[in-house]
N, C-alpha and C positions, 0 to 999 in steps of 0.2 A: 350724725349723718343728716343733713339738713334734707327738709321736707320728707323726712321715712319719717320722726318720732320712735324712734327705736323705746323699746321697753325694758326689755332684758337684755343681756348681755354674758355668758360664759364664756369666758376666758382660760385658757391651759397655754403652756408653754409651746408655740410652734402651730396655734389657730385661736381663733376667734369666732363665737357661735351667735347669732343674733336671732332674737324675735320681733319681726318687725308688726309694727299696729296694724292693725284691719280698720278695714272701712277706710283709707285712704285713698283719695281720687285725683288725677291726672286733671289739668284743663280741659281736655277734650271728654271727659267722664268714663274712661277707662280707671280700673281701680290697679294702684300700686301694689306688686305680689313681688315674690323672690324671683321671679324670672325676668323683672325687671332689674333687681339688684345684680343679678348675673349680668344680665346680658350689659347693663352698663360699666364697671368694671371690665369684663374680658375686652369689651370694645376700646378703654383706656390704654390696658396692657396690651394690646395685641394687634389691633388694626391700624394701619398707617394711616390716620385721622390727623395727627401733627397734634398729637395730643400734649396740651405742654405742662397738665400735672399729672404726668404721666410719673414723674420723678415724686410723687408724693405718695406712691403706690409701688412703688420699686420692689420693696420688702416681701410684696404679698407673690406667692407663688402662684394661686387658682383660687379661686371661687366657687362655691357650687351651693347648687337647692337641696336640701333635706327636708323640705315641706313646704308647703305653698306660701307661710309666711317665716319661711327658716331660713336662714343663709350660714355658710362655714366659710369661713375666710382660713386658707391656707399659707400661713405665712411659710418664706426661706430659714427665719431663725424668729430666737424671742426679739421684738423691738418694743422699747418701752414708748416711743411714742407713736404706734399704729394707731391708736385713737386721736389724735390730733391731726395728723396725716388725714384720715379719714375723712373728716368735716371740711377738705377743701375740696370734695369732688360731686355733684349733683347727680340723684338718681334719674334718666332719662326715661321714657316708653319705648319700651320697644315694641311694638306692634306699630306705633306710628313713625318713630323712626326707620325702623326698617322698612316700611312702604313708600314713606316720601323720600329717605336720604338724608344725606350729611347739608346737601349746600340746602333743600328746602327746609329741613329742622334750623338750618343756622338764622333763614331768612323769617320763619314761623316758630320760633321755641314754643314748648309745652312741657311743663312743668307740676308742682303740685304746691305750690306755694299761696299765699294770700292773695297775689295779685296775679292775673294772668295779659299773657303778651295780648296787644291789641293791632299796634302798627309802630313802624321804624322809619322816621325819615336821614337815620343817622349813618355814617360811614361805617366802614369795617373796622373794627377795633385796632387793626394793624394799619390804617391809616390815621388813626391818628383822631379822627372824628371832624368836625367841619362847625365852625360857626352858625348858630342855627336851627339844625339838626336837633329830632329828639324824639322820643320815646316811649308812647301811652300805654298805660297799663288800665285795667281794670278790676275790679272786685271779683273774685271768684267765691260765689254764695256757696258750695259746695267744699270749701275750706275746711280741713280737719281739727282744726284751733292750733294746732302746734303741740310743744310736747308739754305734755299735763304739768312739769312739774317748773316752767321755766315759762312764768306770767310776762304780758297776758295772752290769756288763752280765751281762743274763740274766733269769731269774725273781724275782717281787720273795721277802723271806724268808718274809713275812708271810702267814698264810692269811685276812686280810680288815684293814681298818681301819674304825674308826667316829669320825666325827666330829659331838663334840656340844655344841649353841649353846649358851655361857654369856656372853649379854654384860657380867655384873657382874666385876669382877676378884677381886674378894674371892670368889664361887662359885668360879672357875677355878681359888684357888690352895689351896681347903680341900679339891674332887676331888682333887689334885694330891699333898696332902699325905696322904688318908686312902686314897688308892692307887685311886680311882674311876677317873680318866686316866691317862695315864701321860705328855705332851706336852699344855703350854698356852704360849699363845706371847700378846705383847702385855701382858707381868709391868711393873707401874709399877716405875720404876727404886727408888725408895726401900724396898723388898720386898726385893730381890737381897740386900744384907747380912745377913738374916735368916737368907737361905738358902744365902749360899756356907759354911757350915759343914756341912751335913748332907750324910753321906756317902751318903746314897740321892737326890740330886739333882743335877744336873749341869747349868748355866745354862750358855747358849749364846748370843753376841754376835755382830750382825755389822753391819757399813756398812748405814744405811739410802738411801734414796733418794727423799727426802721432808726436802730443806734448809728451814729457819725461818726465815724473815726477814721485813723490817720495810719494806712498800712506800711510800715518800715521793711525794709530788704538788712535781713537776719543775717545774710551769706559773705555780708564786705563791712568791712570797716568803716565809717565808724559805729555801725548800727548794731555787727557782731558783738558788742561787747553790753551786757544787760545795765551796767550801770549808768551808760550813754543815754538807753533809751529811758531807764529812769528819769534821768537828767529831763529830758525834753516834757516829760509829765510836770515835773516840778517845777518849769520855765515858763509854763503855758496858763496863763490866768483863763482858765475855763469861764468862771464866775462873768469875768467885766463881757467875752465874746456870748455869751449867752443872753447879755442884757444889750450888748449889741446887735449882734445879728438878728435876735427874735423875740427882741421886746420880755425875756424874760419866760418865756412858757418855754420850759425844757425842764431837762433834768441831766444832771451833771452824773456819769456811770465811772464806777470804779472798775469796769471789768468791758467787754465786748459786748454782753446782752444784753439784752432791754430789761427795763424793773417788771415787766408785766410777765418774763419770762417763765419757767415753774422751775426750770432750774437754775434761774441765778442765784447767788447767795446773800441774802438782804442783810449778812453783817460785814460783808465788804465797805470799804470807806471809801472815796475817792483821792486820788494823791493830793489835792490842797496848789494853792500857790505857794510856792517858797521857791525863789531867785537864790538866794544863800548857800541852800540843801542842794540844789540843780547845779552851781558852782562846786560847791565839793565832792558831788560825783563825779562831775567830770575830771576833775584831779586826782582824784582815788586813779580814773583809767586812762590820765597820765594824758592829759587834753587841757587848754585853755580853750575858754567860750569861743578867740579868736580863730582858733583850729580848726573850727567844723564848718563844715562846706557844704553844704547840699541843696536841692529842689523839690519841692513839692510839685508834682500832676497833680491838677483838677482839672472837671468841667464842668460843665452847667453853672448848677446853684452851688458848687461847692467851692469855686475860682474865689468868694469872697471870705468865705470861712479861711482856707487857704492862706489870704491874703493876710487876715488879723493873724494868725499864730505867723505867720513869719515877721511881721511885723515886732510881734511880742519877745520872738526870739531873737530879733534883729539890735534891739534893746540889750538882750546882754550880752553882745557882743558876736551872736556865730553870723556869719555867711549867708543867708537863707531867701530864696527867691519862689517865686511861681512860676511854672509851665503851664499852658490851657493846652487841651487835648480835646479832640473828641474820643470817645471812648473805648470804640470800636478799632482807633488808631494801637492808640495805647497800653491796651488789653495785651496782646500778643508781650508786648516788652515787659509788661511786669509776669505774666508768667514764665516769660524767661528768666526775670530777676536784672533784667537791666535796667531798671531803674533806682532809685533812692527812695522815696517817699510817694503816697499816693491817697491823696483825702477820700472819702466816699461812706454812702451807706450798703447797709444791705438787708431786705426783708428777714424779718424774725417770727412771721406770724404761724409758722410751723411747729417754735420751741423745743428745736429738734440742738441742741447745745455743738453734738458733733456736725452737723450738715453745713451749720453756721458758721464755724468757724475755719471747717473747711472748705469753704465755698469756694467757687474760681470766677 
C-alpha cells in the first residue's frame, strides 16, 4: 500500500488484517492512522466520486479499524491477487479531505509521500494536459523513508522535482538534449540509436506491462476453427516486425501476459516463424492461403503494426487488409462480435491473469 509502509500483514481465507507503521505524517502534518485507511477505501467503494480504481477493489466487501494502527479488510471471497490490487489505490486524509472536498483535494492533493504538492499549472488529466503546463513538487523533511525493507530508505536527495507536459516526442527529446529536463520517458524506439552514443545520456529499459496482440472473433468461420488461428501465429514473422516497428526493444510473448506477469508460465515458447507449418494447418482445416478473407481494426499507434502482419500474410497468399477506427466507434461492434480481427493492447499492471483476459 504505497505511502502506509505496512509491516505486517495476516491473512485468513475471506479478510486481510494489517498493521500499519506509526509515526507516518500527511503533508500537511497530520499523522496517518486507520481511520484514515478507512475512510479512504469506503470513499472508493461507496461514494460517487467517479472513482475509476474503483474496479481494483471490487473484491473487498468493508473495511474497518480494530485499532488505531489496525485495519481488517473484508473481502466477498478468497482472491489471490488482493495484494496487488491493493498497491494501486493511495491512502488520502481524511480530516483534510473531508473539510476542503473533492474538487479542492483534486486542485491541493496531500499525501504522505517524499515529495509534497506545491502548484499546478497543468490541465485536468481528462483533458488531456496542454503543452506547457507542469507541476512543482517539493521535499517533504518529515518523510517516513518508505518501507524499511525496499532501499532506499530515508530522505529523498532532491530538494523538489517538477514535472512538465510535453505530449509531442520530438519537444521531449530537444528539452532533453538542450539540458531544459534532465528525465523523459515514452522515447519512440527508433530515437534510441541516436542516442546510445552520447556520453551525457543514459537510456533506461525495462519490461512493459501493456502485451500487443491481435484479438480474433472465435464465433465464425474462419477463425472458429483452432487450427486457422494456429496458422496465422505461424505466418506472422513477429521477429523482422519487432525490429521494425521498435527498433528491437520488445519481447516476443508465447501467450497473452506480459513476462513481468506472476502468473505467466516462463516455460511457454513462442510460435516461431514457419510459412510451411501455417500452410499445412490451414490444409488440415480444409483452406488454401487463397481462402482467407478478412480485416484487421486498429487505431492509433496500432494501424502500422496492423499494417506489417497483413502485409506479412499477404505474402502467403490470404486476403488481408486494415480498417482505422476510432475506438470508441468500434468497441460496440467487437462486443458484439461483428467484427473479424482487432489489434490492440491492454494494461497488465494488476496481474490479475482472469480480469486480463477477460477484459472488454
Amino acid at each position: 500500500m504505497p505511502d502506509c509502509a505496512i509491516l505486517n500483514l495476516h491473512q485468513a481465507v475471506g479478510a486481510a488484517i494489517f498493521d500499519l507503521k506509526q509515526g507516518v505524517k500527511f503533508h500537511n502534518g497530520e499523522e496517518l492512522t486507520a481511520e484514515d485507511v478507512v475512510f479512504t477505501f469506503e470513499r472508493i467503494l461507496t461514494q460517487e466520486i467517479g472513482a475509476p480504481r474503483r474496479v481494483f477493489v471490487k473484491e473487498v466487501e468493508s473495511v474497518e479499524k480494530i485499532g488505531d494502527y489496525t485495519v481488517r479488510f473484508n473481502l466477498k471471497s478468497a482472491w489471490p491477487v488482493f495484494l496487488q490490487m491493493l498497491v494501486h489505490n493511495q491512502i488520502v486524509p481524511k480530516n483534510y479531505l473531508t473539510q476542503v472536498g473533492d474538487a479542492e483535494f483534486a486542485r491541493k492533493p496531500v499525501g504522505c509521500g517524499p515529495f509534497r504538492f506545491v502548484s499546478s499549472s497543468a490541465s485536468p488529466p481528462q483533458a488531456g494536459g496542454t503543452e506547457g503546463g507542469q507541476i512543482v513538487l517539493e521535499r517533504f523533511d518529515d518523510y517516513y523513508g518508505g518501507a524499511d525493507a525496499l532501499p532506499p530508505v530515508g530522505a529523498p536527495y532532491l530538494d523538489g522535482v517538477i514535472f512538465r507536459l510535453m505530449p509531442e516526442i520530438s519537444t521531449r527529446l530537444a528539452a532533453l538534449l538542450d539540458g531544459t529536463v534532465h528525465i523523459i520517458q515514452n522515447l519512440a524506439p527508433y530515437i534510441v540509436p541516436q542516442l546510445i552514443g552520447d556520453p551525457d545520456i543514459t537510456i533506461k529499459t525495462t519490461v512493459g506491462t501493456r502485451p500487443k496482440f491481435i484479438d480474433l472473433n472465435v464465433t465464425i468461420p474462419p477463425f472458429d476453427d483452432v487450427r486457422v488461428r494456429q496458422a496465422l501465429n505461424y505466418a506472422v514473422d513477429a521477429d523482422a516486425i519487432l525490429t521494425q516497428m521498435v527498433a528491437g526493444y520488445g519481447v516476443i510473448l508465447p501467450g497473452p501476459l506480459s513476462p513481468a506477469n506472476l502468473y505467466a508460465d516462463p516455460a511457454l515458447e513462442p510460435y516461431g516463424y514457419d510459412p510451411e507449418k501455417a500452410t499445412a494447418l490451414l490444409a488440415e482445416a480444409g483452406h488454401m492461403p487463397e481462402e482467407i478473407s478478412f480485416t484487421i481494426d486498429a487505431y492509433g499507434p496500432y494501424v502500422e503494426i496492423a499494417e506489417a502482419v497483413a502485409g506479412q500474410l499477404q505474402l502467403l497468399g490470404m486476403d488481408v487488409n486494415v480498417r482505422t477506427w476510432e475506438y470508441n466507434v468500434v468497441k460496440p461492434l467487437l462486443l458484439n462480435c461483428e467484427r473479424q480481427a482487432f489489434i490492440h493492447d491492454w494494461g497488465d499492471s494488476a496481474f490479475d491473469p482472469v480480469g486480463y483476459i477477460e477484459a472488454k
